[in-house]
C-alpha atoms as an extended CHARMM CRD file, in Angstrom:
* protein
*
       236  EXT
         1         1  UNK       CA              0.0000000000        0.0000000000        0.0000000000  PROA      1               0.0000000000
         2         2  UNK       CA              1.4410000000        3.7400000000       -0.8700000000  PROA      2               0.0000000000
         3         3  UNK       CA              0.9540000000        6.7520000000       -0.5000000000  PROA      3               0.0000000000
         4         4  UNK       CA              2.8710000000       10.1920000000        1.3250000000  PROA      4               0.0000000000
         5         5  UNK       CA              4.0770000000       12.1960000000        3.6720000000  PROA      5               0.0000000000
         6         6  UNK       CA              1.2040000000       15.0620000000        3.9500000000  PROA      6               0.0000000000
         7         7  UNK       CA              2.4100000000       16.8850000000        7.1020000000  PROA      7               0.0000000000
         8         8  UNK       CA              4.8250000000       16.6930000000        9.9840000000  PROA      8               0.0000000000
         9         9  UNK       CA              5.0910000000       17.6320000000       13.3410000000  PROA      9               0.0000000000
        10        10  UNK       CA              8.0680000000       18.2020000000       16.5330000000  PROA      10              0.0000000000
        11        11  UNK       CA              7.0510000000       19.2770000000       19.4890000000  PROA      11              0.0000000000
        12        12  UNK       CA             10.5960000000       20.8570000000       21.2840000000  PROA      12              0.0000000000
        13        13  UNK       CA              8.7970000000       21.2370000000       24.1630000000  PROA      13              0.0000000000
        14        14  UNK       CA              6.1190000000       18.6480000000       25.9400000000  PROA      14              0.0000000000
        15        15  UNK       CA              2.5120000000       19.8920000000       25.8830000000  PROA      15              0.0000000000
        16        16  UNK       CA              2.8890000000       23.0100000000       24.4920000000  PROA      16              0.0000000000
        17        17  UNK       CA              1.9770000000       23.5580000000       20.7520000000  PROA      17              0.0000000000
        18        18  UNK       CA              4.8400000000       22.3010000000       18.4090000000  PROA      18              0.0000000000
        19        19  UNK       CA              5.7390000000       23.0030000000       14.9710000000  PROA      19              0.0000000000
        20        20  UNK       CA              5.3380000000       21.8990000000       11.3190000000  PROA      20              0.0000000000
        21        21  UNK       CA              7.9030000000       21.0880000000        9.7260000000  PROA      21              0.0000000000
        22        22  UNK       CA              8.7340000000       20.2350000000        6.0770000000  PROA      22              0.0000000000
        23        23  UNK       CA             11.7360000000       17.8550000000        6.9670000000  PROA      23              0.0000000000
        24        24  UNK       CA             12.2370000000       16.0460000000       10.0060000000  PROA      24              0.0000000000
        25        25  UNK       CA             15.6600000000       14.3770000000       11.2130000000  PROA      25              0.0000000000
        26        26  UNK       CA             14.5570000000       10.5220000000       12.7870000000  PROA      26              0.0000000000
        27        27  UNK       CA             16.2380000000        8.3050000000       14.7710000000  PROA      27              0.0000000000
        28        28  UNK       CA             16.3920000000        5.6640000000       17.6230000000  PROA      28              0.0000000000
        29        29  UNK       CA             15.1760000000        8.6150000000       19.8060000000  PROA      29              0.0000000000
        30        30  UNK       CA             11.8790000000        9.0000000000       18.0480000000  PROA      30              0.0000000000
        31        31  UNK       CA             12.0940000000       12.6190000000       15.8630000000  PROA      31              0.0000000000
        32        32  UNK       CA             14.8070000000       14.7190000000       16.6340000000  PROA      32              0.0000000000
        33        33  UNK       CA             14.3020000000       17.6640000000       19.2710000000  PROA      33              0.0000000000
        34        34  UNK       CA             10.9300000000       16.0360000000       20.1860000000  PROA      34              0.0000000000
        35        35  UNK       CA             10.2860000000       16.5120000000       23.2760000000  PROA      35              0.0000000000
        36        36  UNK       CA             13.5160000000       17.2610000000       24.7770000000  PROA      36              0.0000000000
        37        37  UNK       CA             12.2510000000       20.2130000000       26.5420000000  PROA      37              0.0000000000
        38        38  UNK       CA              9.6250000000       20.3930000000       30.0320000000  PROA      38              0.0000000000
        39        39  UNK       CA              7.4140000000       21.8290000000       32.2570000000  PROA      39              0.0000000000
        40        40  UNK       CA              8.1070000000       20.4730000000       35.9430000000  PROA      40              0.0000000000
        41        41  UNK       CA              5.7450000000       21.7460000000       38.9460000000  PROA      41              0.0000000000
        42        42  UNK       CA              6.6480000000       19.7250000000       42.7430000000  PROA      42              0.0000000000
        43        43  UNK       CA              8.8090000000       17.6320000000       41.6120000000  PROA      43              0.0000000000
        44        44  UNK       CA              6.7920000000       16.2580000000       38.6060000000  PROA      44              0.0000000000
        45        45  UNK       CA              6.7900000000       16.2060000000       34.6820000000  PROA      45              0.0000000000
        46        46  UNK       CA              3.6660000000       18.3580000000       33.8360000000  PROA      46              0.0000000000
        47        47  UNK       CA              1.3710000000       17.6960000000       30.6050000000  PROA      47              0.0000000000
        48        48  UNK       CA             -1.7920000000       19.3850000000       29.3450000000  PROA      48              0.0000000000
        49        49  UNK       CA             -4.1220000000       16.7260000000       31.4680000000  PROA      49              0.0000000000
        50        50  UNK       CA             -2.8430000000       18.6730000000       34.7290000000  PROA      50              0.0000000000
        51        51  UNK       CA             -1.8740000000       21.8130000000       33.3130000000  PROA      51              0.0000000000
        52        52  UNK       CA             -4.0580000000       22.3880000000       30.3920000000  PROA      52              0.0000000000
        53        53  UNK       CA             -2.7530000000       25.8980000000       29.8730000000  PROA      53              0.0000000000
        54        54  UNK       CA              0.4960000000       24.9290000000       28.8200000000  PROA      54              0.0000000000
        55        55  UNK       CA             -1.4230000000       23.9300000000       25.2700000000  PROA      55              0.0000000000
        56        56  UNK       CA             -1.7010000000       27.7210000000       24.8610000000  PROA      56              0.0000000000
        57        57  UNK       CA              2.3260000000       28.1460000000       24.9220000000  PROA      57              0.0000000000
        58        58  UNK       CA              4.0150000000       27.6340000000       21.9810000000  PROA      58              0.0000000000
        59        59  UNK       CA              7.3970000000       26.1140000000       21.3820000000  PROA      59              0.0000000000
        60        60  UNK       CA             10.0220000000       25.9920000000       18.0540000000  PROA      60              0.0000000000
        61        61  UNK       CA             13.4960000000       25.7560000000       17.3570000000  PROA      61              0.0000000000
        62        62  UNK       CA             12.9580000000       29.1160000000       14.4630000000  PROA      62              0.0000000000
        63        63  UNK       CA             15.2110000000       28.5060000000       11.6800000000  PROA      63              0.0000000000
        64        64  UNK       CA             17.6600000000       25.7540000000       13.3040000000  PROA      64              0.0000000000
        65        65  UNK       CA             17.3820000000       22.1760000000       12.0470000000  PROA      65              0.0000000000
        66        66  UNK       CA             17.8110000000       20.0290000000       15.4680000000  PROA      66              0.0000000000
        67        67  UNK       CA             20.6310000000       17.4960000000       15.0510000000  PROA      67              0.0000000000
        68        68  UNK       CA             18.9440000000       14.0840000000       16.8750000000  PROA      68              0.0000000000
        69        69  UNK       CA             22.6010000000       14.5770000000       19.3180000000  PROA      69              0.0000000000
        70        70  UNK       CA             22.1760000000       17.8340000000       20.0150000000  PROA      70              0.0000000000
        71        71  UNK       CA             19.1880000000       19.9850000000       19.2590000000  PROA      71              0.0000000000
        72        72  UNK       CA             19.3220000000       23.6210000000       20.3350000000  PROA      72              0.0000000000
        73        73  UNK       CA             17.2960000000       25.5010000000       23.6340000000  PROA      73              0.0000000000
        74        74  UNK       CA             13.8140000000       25.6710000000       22.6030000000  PROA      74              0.0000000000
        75        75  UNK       CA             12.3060000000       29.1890000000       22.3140000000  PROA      75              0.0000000000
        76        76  UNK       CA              8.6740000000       29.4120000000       23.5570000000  PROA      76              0.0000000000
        77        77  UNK       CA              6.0020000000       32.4080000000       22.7780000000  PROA      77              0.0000000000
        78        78  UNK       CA              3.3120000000       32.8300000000       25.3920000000  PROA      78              0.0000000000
        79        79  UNK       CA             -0.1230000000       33.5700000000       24.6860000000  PROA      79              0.0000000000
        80        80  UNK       CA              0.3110000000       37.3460000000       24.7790000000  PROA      80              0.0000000000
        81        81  UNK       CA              2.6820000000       36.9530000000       22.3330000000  PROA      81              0.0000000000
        82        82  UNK       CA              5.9890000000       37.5830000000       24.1080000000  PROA      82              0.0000000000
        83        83  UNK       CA              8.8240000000       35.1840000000       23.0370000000  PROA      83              0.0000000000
        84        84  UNK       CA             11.5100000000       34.0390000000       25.3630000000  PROA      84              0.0000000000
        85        85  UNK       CA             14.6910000000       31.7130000000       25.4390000000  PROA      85              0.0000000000
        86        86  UNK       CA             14.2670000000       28.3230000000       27.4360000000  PROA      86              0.0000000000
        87        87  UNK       CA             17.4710000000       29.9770000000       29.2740000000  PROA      87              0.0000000000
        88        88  UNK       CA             15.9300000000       32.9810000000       30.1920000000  PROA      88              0.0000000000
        89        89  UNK       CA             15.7310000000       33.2820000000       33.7750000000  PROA      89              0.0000000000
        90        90  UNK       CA             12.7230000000       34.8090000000       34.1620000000  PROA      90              0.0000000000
        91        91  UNK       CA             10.5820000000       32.2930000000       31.8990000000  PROA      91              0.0000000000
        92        92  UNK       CA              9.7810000000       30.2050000000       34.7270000000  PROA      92              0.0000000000
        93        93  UNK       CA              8.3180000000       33.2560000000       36.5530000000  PROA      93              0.0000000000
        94        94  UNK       CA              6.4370000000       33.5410000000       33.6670000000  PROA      94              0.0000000000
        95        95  UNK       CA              5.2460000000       30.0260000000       33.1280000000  PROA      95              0.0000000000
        96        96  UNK       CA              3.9440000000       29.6640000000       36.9020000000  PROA      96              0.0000000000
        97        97  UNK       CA              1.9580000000       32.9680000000       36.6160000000  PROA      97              0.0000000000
        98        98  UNK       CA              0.6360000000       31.8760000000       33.6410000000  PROA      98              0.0000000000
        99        99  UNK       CA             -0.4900000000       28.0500000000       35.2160000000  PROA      99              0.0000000000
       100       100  UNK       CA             -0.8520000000       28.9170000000       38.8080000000  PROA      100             0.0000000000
       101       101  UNK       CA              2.1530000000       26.9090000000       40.0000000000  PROA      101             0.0000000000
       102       102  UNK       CA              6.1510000000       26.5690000000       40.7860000000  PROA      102             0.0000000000
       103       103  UNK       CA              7.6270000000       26.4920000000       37.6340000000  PROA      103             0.0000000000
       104       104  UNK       CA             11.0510000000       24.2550000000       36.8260000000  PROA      104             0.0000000000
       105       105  UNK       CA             12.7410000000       23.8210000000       33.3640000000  PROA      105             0.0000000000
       106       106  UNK       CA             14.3950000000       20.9620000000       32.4710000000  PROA      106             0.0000000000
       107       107  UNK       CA             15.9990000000       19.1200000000       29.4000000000  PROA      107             0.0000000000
       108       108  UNK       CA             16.6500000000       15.8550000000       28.5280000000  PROA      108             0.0000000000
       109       109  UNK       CA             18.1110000000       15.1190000000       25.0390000000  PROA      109             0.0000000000
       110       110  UNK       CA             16.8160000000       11.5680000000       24.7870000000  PROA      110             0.0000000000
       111       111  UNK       CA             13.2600000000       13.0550000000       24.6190000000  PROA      111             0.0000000000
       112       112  UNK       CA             10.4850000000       12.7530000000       27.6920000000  PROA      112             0.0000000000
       113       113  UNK       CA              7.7910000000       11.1880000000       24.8780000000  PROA      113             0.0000000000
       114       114  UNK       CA              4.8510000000        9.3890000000       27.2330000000  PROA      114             0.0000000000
       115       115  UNK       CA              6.0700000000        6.4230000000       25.3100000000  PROA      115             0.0000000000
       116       116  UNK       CA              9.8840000000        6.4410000000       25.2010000000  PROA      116             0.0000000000
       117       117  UNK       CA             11.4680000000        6.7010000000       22.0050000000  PROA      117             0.0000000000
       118       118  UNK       CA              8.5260000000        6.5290000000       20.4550000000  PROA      118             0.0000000000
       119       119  UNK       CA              6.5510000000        8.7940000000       17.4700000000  PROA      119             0.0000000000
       120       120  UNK       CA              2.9220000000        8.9870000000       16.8060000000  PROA      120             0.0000000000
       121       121  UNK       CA              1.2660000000        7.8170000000       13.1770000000  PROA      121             0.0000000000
       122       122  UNK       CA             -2.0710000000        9.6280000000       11.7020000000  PROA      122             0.0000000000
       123       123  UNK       CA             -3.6580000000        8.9990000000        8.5310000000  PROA      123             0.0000000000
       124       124  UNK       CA             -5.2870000000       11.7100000000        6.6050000000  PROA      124             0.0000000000
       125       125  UNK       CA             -8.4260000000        9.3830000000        5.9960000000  PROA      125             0.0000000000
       126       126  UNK       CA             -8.8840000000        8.4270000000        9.5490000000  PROA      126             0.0000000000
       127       127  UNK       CA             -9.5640000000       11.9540000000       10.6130000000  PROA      127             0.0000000000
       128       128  UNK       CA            -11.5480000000       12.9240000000        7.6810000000  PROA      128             0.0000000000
       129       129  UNK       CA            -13.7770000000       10.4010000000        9.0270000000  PROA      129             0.0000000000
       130       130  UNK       CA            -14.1560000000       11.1310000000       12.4400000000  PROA      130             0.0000000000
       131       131  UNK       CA            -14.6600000000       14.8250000000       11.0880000000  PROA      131             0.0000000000
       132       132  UNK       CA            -18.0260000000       13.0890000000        9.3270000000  PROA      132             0.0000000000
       133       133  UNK       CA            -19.0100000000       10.8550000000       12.5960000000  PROA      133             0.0000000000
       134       134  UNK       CA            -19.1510000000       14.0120000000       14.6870000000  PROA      134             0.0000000000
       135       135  UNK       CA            -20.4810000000       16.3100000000       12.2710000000  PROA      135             0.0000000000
       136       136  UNK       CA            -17.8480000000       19.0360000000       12.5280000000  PROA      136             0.0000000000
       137       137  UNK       CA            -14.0850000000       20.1540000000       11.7710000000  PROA      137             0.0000000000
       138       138  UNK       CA            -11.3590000000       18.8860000000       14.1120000000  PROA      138             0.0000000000
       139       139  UNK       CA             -8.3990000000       21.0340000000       14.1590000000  PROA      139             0.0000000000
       140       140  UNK       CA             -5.7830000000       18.0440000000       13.8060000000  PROA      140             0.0000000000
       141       141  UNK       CA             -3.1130000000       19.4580000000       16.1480000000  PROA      141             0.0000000000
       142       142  UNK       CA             -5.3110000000       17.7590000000       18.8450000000  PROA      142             0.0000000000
       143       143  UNK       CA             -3.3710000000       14.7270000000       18.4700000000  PROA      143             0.0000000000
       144       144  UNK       CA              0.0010000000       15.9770000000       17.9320000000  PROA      144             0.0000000000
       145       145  UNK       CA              1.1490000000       13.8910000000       15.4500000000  PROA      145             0.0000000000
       146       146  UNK       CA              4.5130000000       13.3870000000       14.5950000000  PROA      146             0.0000000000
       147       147  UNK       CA              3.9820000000       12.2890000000       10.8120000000  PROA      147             0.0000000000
       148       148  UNK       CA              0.6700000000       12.3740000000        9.0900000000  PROA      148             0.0000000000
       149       149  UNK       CA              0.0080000000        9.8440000000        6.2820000000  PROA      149             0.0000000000
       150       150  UNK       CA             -1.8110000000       10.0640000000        3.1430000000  PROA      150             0.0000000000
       151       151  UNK       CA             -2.9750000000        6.6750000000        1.5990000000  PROA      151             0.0000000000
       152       152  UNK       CA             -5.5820000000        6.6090000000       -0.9680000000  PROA      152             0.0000000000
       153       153  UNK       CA             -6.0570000000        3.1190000000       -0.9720000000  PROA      153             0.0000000000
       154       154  UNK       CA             -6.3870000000        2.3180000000        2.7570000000  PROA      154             0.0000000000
       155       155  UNK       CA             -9.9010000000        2.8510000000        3.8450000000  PROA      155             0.0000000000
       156       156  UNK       CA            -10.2120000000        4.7150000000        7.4300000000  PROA      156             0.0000000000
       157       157  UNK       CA             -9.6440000000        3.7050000000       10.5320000000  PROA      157             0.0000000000
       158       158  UNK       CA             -7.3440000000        0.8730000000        8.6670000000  PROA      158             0.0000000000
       159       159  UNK       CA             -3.9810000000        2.4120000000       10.5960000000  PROA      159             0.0000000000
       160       160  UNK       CA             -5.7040000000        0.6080000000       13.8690000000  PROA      160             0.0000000000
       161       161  UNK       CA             -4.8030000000       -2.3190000000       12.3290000000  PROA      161             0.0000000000
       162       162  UNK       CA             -1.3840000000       -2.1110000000       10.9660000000  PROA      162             0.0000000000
       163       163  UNK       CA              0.1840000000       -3.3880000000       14.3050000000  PROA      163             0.0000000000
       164       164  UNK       CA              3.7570000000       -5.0900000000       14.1770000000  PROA      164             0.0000000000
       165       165  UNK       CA              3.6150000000       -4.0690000000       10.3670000000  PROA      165             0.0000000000
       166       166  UNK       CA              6.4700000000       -1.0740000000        8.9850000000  PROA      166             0.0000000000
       167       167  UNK       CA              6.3190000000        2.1660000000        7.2380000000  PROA      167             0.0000000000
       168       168  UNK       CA              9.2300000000        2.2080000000        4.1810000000  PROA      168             0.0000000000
       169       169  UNK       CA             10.0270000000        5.5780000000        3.6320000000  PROA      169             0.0000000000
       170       170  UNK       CA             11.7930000000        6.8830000000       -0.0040000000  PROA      170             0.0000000000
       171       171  UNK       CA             14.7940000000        8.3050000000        1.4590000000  PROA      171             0.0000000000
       172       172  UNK       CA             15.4650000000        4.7680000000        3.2910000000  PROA      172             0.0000000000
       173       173  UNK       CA             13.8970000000        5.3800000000        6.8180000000  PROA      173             0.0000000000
       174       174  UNK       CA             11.3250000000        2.6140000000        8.0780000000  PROA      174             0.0000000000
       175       175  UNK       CA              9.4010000000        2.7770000000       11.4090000000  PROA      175             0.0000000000
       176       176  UNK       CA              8.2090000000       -0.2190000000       12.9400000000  PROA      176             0.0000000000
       177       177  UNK       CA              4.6490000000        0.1030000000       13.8740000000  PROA      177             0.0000000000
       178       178  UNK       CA              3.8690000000       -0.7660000000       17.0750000000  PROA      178             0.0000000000
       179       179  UNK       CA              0.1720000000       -0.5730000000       18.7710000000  PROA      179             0.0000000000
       180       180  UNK       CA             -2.9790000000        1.9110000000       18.3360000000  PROA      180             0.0000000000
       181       181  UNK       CA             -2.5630000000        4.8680000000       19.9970000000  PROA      181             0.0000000000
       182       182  UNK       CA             -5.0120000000        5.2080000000       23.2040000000  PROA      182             0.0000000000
       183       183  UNK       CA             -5.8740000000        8.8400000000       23.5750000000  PROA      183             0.0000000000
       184       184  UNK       CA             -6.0830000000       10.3590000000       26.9730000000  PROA      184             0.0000000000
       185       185  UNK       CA             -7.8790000000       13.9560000000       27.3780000000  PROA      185             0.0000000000
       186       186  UNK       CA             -5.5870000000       15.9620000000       25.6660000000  PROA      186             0.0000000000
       187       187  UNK       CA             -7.0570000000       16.1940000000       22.2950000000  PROA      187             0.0000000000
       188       188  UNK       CA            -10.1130000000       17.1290000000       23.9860000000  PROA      188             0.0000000000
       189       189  UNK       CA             -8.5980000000       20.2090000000       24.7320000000  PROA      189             0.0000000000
       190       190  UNK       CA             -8.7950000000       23.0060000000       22.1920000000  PROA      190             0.0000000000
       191       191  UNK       CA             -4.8380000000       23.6670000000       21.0790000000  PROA      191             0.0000000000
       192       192  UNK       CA             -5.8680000000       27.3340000000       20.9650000000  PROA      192             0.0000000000
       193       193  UNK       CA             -7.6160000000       28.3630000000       24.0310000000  PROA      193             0.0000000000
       194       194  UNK       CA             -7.1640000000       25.0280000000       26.1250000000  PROA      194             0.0000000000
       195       195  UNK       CA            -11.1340000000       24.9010000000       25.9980000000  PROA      195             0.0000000000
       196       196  UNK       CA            -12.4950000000       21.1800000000       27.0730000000  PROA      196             0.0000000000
       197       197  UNK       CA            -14.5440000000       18.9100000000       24.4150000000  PROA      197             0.0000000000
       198       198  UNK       CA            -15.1350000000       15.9560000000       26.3960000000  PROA      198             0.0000000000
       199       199  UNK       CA            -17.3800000000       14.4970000000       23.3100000000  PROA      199             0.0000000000
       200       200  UNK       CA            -14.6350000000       13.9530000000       21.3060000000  PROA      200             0.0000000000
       201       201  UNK       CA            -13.0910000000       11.3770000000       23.6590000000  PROA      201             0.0000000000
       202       202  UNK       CA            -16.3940000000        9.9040000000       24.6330000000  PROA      202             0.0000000000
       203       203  UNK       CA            -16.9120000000        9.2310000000       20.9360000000  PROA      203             0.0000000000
       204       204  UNK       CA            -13.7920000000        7.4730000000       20.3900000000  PROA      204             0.0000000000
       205       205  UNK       CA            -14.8330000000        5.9290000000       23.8020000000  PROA      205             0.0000000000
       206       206  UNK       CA            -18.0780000000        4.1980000000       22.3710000000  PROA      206             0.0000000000
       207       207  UNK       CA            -16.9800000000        3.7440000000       18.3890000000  PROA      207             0.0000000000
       208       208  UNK       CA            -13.0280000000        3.1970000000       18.1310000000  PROA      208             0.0000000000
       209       209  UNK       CA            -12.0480000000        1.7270000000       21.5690000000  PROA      209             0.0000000000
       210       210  UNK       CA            -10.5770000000        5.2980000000       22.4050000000  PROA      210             0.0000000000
       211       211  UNK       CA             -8.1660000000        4.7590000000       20.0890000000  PROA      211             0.0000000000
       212       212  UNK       CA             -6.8090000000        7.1730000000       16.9990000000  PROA      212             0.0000000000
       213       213  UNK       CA             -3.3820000000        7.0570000000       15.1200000000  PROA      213             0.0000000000
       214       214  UNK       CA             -0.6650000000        4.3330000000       15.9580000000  PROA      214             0.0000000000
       215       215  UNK       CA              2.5360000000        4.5520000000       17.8970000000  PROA      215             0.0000000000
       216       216  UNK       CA              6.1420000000        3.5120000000       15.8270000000  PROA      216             0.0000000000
       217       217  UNK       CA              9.3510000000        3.5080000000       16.7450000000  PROA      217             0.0000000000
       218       218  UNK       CA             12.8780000000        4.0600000000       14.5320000000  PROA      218             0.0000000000
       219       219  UNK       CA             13.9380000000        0.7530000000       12.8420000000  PROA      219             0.0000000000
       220       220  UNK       CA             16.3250000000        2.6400000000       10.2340000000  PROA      220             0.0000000000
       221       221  UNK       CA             17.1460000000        6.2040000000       10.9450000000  PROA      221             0.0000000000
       222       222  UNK       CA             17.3960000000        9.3600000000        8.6340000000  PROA      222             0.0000000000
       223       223  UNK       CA             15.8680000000       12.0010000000        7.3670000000  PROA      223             0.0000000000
       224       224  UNK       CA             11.6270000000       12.2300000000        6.2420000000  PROA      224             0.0000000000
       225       225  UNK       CA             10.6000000000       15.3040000000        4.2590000000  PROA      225             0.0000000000
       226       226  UNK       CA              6.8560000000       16.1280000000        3.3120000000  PROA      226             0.0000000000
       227       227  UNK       CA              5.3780000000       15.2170000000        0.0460000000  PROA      227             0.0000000000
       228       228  UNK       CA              7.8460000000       11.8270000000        0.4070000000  PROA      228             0.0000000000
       229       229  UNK       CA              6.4150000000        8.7780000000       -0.7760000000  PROA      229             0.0000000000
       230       230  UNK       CA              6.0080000000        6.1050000000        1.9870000000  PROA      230             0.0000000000
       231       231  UNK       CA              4.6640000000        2.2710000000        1.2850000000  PROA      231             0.0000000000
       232       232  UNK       CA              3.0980000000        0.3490000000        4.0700000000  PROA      232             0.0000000000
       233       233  UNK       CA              4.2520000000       -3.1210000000        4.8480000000  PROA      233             0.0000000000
       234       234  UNK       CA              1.4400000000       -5.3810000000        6.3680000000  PROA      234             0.0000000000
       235       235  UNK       CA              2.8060000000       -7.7590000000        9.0850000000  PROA      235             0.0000000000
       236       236  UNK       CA              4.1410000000      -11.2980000000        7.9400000000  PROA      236             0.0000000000
């Protein structure tokens, strides 16, 4: 089965909104840059299910291309609009104003991904579908994707199936797919204003086991750019 590479996604820093990107540096890491960045309040990692706010932040790495070994300091904008350094000593002032707590940076350069070393596999026809089962438009940053697919030929709700099967890229990169992705709250959150819209987990709940896109990690590393062609390999 074949088809391309129709968008791609980093996010330098966890929960807040990422980037697209028209190239994007893999390897046995998960995406390069992804995720290396945090948000720590007492002692633990936050996400948008405890801090939804931080979905209103937005993170990038501007014109630099992150090496997987050594990407640079995010630099985050708030919602006002003010941009700051990841080493500027006042953004955690900022930050815990912003989400009511004691704010901590921290960096890890093997990524802090939910599922380690891990990226996250959409299909284009998946959420067109769910877009028709709910009756309105779904802003697809709610599931931060990593790599969104294009595939004419496989129906939707077909990448739920493609476990222990691989992604062949064209430049020579394959991901081994792994399981279904099982959504918490996040995409119910609106990535603009962090607004709640609980329906779209409870349908997922009641028609697709809660499930949308499929996990993969790095079997042969490299480099993916958008419009690439990509073939699916079905498991043996």
């Amino acid at each position: 089965m074949h088809g391309t590479v129709s968008e791609l996604w980093r996010y330098p820093v966890k929960s807040m909104a990422g980037e697209r990107v028209r190239t994007l540096k893999l390897d046995w890491r998960g995406a390069a840059g992804d995720r290396t960045h945090a948000v720590f309040a007492r002692g633990r990692r936050l996400t948008a299910r405890e801090a939804p706010g931080l979905l209103r932040w937005a993170a990038s790495y501007g014109d630099t291309v992150p090496e997987p070994s050594a990407p640079p300091l995010a630099r985050v904008t708030a919602p006002d609009g003010i941009e700051h350094g990841w080493d500027d000593p006042a953004l955690p002032a900022f930050l815990g104003a912003d989400l009511g707590k004691e704010i901590v940076l921290t960096r890890d350069l093997d990524g802090q991904q939910d599922l380690e070393r891990s990226l996250l596999v959409t299909t284009a026809a998946s959420h067109t579908a769910l877009e028709a089962e709910l009756g309105t438009p779904i802003d697809p940053r709610r599931w931060r994707t990593n790599l969104q697919l294009d595939l004419p030929d496989a129906p939707a709700w077909a990448d739920l199936e493609w476990e222990a099967g691989a992604l062949e890229f064209e430049g020579g990169v394959v991901l081994d797919l792994l399981h279904p992705c099982a959504r918490c709250v996040i995409p119910t959150r609106d990535p603009k204003t962090a607004a709640k819209w609980p329906e779209l987990l409870k349908h997922l709940h009641r028609h697709h086991a809660m499930r949308f896109g499929i996990n993969a990690q790095v079997r042969d590393a490299g480099c993916v750019a958008a419009g690439e062609a990509v073939t699916l390999r079905h498991p043996a």
